[in-house]
Each structure stands twice: as structure tokens, then as C-alpha cells.
C-alpha positions as CSV (number, residue, x, y, z in Angstrom):
1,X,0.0,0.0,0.0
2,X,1.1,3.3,-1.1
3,X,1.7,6.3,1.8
4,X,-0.7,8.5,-0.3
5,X,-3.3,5.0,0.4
6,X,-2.3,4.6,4.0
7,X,-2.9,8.5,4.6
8,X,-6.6,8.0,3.0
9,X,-7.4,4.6,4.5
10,X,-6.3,6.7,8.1
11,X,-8.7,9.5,7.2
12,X,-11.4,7.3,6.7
13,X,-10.8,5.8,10.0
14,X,-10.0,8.8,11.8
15,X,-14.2,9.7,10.5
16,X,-15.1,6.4,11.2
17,X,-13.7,7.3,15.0
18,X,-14.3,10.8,15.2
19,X,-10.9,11.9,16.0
20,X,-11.2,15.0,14.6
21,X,-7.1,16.2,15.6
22,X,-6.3,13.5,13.5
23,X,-8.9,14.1,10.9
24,X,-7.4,18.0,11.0
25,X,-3.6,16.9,10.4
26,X,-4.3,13.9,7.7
27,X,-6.6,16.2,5.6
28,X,-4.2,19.5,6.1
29,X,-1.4,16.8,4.1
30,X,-3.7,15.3,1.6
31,X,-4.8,19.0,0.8
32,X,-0.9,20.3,0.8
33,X,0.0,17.2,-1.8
34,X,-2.9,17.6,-4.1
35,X,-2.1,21.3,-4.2
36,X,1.6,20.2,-4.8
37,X,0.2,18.1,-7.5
38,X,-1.9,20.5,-9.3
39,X,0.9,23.5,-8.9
40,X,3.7,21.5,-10.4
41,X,1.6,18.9,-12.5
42,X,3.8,15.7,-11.7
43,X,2.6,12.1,-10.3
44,X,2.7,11.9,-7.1
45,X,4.9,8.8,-5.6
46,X,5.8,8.2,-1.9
47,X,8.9,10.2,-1.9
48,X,6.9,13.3,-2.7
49,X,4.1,12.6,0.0
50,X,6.6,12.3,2.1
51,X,8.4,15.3,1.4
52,X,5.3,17.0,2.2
53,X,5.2,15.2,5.5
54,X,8.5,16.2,6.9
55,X,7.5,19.7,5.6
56,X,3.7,19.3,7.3
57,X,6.2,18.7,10.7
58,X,8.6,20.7,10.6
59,X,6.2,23.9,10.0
60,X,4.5,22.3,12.9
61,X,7.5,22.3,15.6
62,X,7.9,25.8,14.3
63,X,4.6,26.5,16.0
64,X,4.7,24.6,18.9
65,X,8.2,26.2,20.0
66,X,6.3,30.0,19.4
67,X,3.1,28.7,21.2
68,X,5.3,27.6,24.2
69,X,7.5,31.0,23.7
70,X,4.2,32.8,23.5
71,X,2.8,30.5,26.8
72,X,-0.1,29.6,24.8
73,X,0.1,25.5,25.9
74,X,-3.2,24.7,24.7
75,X,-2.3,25.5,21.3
76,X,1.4,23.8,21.5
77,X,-0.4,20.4,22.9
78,X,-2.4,20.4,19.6
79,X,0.7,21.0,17.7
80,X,2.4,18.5,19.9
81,X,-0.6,15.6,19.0
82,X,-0.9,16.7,15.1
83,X,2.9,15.9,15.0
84,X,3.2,12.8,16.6
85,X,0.1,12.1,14.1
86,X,1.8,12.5,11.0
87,X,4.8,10.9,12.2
88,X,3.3,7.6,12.2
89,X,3.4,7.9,8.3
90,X,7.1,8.9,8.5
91,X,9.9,6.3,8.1
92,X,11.5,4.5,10.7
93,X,14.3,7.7,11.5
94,X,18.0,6.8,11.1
95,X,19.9,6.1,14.1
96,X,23.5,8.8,14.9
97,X,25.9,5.5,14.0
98,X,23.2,4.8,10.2
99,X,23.6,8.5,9.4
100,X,27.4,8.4,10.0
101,X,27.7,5.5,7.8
102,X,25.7,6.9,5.4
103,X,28.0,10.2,5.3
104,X,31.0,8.4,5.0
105,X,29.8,5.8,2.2
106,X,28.6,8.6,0.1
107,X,31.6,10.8,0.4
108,X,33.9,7.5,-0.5
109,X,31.2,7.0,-3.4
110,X,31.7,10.6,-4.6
111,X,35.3,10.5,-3.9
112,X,35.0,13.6,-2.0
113,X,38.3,15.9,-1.4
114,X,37.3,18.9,0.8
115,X,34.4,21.4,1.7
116,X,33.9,22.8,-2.7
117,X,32.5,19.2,-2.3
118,X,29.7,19.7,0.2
119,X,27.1,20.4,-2.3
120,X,27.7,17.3,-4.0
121,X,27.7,14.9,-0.9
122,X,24.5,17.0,0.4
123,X,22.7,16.0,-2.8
124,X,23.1,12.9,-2.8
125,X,22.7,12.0,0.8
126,X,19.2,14.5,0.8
127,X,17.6,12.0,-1.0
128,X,18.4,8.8,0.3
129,X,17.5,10.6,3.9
130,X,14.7,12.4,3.4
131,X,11.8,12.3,6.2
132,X,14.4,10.0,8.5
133,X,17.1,12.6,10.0
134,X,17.3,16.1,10.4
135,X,19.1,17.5,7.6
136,X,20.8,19.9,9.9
137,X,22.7,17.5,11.7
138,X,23.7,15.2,8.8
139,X,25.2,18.8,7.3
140,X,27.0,19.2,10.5
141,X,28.6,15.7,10.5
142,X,29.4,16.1,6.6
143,X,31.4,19.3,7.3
144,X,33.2,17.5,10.1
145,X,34.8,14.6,7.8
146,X,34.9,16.7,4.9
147,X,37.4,19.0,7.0
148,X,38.9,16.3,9.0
């Protein structure tokens, strides 16, 4: 079954149930990939759902850190439950030691030299990471080997 499936078969449910914080954050990412699909008239395939997930998310945690600046915790513990929502339909996250082999198997891959190679190394490891580490961090640790 497909994400975009398993994101329509859990909407149904979430009617079905009445769960209407879950009903909220499923349909605000069905609505954000259809609009993705209409705006830049592709096919959508898992990678792009999910890329919309890990954008749903993150714009999400933006939120819940303002709310809890702005002492507003009713608002941050809906943020807090629509996240943990749509992270269900995320992929299993990659642990520290994954992401550090990953770094280092795709700089050997590239045969990287030095930091005019960042780019290239960010590239190809965004892809093969996307929606299962923080791409800040993996940036972080490919600066570190690349200037080691």
C-alpha cells in the first residue's frame, strides 16, 4: 500500500472514530499534496508525499516552539498531537551510528576531497534521507569529515 493509500485509508478511519485532531492533520497533508500536484503537474509517488510530510512537521514544531515561547500550551499540545500524528506515516528515522555511515559511504562513493565538495555529498545524501534525519545535523557531520 502506497503512503498517499495509507494517509486516505487513516482518514477514513479517523471519521469512522471521530478523532477529529487526526482528521485535521491527515486532511491539512492530503490537501498540501494535491495542491503540490496541481501546482507543479507531476505524479505523485511516496517520496513526494513524504516530502510533504516532513515539511507538514517541521512547519509544525515551528509553531509549537512559538506557542510555548508565547505561553499559549493549549495551542502547542495540539501542535504536539498533530505531530506525533503524522509521524506515524514517517519512516523509521536513522539512528546517529546509520547517518554516520551513510555520510561516509557517500563521500567514499563521490570521492569527496574537501568542503567545494559539500554540495555534491548534500545532494546525494538528501535523497536517500529524506523524512528519516534532520538534515541539519547530517550537514553538520558532513562538514566534520569533509574538514577532517
Amino acid at each position: 500500500m502506497s503512503l498517499l493509500e495509507r494517509l486516505k485509508s487513516a482518514q477514513k478511519d479517523a471519521m469512522k472514530a471521530k478523532d477529529k485532531l487526526s482528521l485535521g492533520a491527515i486532511r491539512a497533508v492530503l490537501a498540501a499534496v494535491k495542491q503540490r500536484e496541481i501546482d507543479e503537474q507531476i505524479t505523485i509517488d511516496d517520496a513526494v508525499v513524504t516530502a510533504v510530510l516532513v515539511k507538514q512537521v517541521k512547519q509544525r514544531r515551528e509553531s509549537l516552539s512559538q506557542y510555548n515561547d508565547a505561553g499559549r500550551d493549549d495551542l502547542a499540545q495540539k501542535e504536539a498531537s498533530e505531530i506525533e500524528v503524522l509521524e506515524t506515516f514517517l519512516p523509521k528515522p536513522l539512528s546517529e551510528s546509520e547517518i554516520i555511515a551513510l555520510v561516509e559511504s557517500t563521500i567514499t562513493e563521490l570521492d569527496a576531497k574537501g568542503m567545494q565538495d559539500m554540495g555534491k555529498v548534500m545532494g546525494a545524501i538528501k535523497s536517500k534521507a529524506e523524512g528519516r534525519a534532520d538534515i541539519g545535523k547530517i550537514s553538520a557531520i558532513i562538514k566534520q569529515k569533509l574538514t577532517a
